[in-house]
N, C-alpha and C positions, 0 to 999 in steps of 0.2 A: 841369203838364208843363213842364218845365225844360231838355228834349234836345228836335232833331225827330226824329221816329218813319218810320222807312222802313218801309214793309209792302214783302216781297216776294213771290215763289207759290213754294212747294215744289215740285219735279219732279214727275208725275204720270204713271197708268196710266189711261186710258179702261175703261170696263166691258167695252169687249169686247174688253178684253185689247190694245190696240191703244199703244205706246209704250214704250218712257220718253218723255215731252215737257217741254218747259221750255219759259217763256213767254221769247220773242227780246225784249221790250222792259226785262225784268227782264235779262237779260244784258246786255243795254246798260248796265245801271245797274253788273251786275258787272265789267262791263269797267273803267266808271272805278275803284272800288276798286282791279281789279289793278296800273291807274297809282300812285291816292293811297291806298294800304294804310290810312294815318295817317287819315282819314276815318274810319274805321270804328268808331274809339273814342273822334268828338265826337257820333256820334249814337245811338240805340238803332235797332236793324235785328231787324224780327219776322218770320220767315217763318209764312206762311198755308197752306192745304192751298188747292188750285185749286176745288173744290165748293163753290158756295153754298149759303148763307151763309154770310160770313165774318165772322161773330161779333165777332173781333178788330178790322175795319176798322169793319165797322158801327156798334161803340162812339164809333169817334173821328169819323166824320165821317157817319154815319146810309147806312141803307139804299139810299139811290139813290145810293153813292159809293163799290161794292165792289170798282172796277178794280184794278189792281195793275201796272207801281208805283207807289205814290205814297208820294210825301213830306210828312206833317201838320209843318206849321210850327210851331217854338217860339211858345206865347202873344208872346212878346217880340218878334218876327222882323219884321225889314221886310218889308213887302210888295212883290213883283216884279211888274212888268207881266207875266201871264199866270197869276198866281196862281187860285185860286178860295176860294170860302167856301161852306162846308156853311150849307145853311139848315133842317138838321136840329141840328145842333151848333154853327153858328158860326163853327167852327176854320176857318183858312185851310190850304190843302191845293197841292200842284202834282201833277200826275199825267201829266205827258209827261217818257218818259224820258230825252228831249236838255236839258232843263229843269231837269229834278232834277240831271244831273250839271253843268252850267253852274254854276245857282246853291251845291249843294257845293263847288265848285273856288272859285267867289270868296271862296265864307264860308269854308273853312279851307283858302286859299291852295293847295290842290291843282291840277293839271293840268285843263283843261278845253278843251272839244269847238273843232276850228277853225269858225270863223266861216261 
């Protein structure tokens, strides 16, 4: 892995017919894009369907790590105080939305959250 990996949830209809719904902390993360557009083509961004399992996260950072959103860190990436590590995979991960967009803004000089 050579990018970090953003999972985010696809919009969603509950079974009993009950929505459209978006997850608010994935918009959060939409938000900063809307600031730092240019963000968008230093990392890879996958969106997931909201049902578990999600196949796609589970790969990168194992089963007990299907939240969304999270950011899996370049192999190469400094580690940030609040980071975590899959102890299924390894990979270091961040999964709080104010966090991912913080740490994005430092790493490619975009906008980020006031203090």
């Amino acid at each position: 892995m050579d990018k970090h990996v953003l999972f985010m949830l696809n919009p969603w209809v509950e079974e009993n017919n009950q929505g459209p719904f978006y997850c608010p902390d994935c918009g959060v993360v939409e938000g900063f894009f809307a600031y730092s557009p240019e963000v968008r083509n230093n990392i890879e961004i996958i969106f997931v369907e909201y049902e578990r399992p999600r196949q796609q996260v589970i790969d990168y950072l194992g089963k007990e790590n299907q939240g969304c959103p999270v950011l899996v860190l370049d192999a190469g990436a400094m580690l940030v105080q609040g980071a975590k590590k899959s102890l299924t995979t390894g990979r270091a991960f961040i999964d709080d939305p104010g966090m991912i967009c913080d740490y994005l803004g430092k790493v490619f000089n975009g906008v980020r959250p006031h203090p």
